[in-house]
N, C-alpha and C positions, 0 to 999 in steps of 0.2 A: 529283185531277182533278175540274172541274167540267163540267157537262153542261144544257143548254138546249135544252128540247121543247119543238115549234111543229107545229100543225097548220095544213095550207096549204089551199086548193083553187082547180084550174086548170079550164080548159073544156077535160074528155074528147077533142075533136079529135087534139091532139096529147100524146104524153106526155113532161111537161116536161123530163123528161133527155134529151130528144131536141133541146130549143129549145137554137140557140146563145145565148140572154140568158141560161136555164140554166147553160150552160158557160160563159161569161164570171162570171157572180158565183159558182161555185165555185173558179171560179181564183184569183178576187181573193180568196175569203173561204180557202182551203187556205194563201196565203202570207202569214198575219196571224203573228203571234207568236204563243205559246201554244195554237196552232191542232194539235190531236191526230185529228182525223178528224169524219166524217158520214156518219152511216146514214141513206138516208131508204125510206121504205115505203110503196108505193105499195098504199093503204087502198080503193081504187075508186072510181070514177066522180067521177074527177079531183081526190078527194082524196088529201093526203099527209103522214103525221108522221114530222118529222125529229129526230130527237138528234144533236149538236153535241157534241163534246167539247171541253175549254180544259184547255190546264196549271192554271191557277189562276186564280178568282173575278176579281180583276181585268184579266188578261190577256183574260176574257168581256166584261166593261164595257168596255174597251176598244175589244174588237171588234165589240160593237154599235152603239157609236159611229161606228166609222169606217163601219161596212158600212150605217147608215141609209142615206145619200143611192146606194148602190149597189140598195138591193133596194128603195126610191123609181125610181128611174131604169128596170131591169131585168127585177124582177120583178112590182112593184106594176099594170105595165100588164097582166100577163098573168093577174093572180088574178080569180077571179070575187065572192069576198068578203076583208073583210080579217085576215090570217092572225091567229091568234090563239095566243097564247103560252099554253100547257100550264104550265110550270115552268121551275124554273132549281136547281138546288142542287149536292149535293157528290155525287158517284158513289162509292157504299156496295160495291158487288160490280160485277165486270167480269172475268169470266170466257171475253172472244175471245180468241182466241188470234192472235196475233199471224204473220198468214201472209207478210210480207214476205219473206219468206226469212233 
């Protein structure tokens, strides 16, 4: 499993899991292939760092590929600076537990 951290930040107004631009680019970014889940954590005052998980390295590239011109479109109106990439590598321990039932 690979994983990709981004810290974001929005204008405190509203908070972004509430915006439907939010909920449209996880929808699209949830039915990508190799698409394993997203945590994101809301850090305060309308910051936020998200981990991304991928099946695998390239199923990532991929998906940052395609989902450019979506978080250009969706979200890039709504950030107050531009978000800056944390990391990218391979997920060493993962220790959720998987509550899907």
């Amino acid at each position: 499993m690979y994983a990709v951290v981004r810290e974001t930040s929005y204008s405190p107004d509203t908070p972004i899991n509430e915006r439907q631009e939010f909920r449209q680019f996880q929808q699209e970014h949830s039915r990508l292939d190799g698409y394993k889940g997203t945590i994101v954590v809301d850090a305060g005052s309308g910051r936020f760092i998200t981990l991304t998980l991928w099946q695998e390295s390239e199923k990532m590239i991929a998906a940052r590929e395609h989902m450019g011109p979506v978080v250009e479109r969706l979200l890039n109106p709504l950030m107050i600076s531009p978000a800056k990439l944390l990391g990218t590598g391979p997920v060493v321990v993962n220790d959720i537990a998987d509550n899907r039932g």
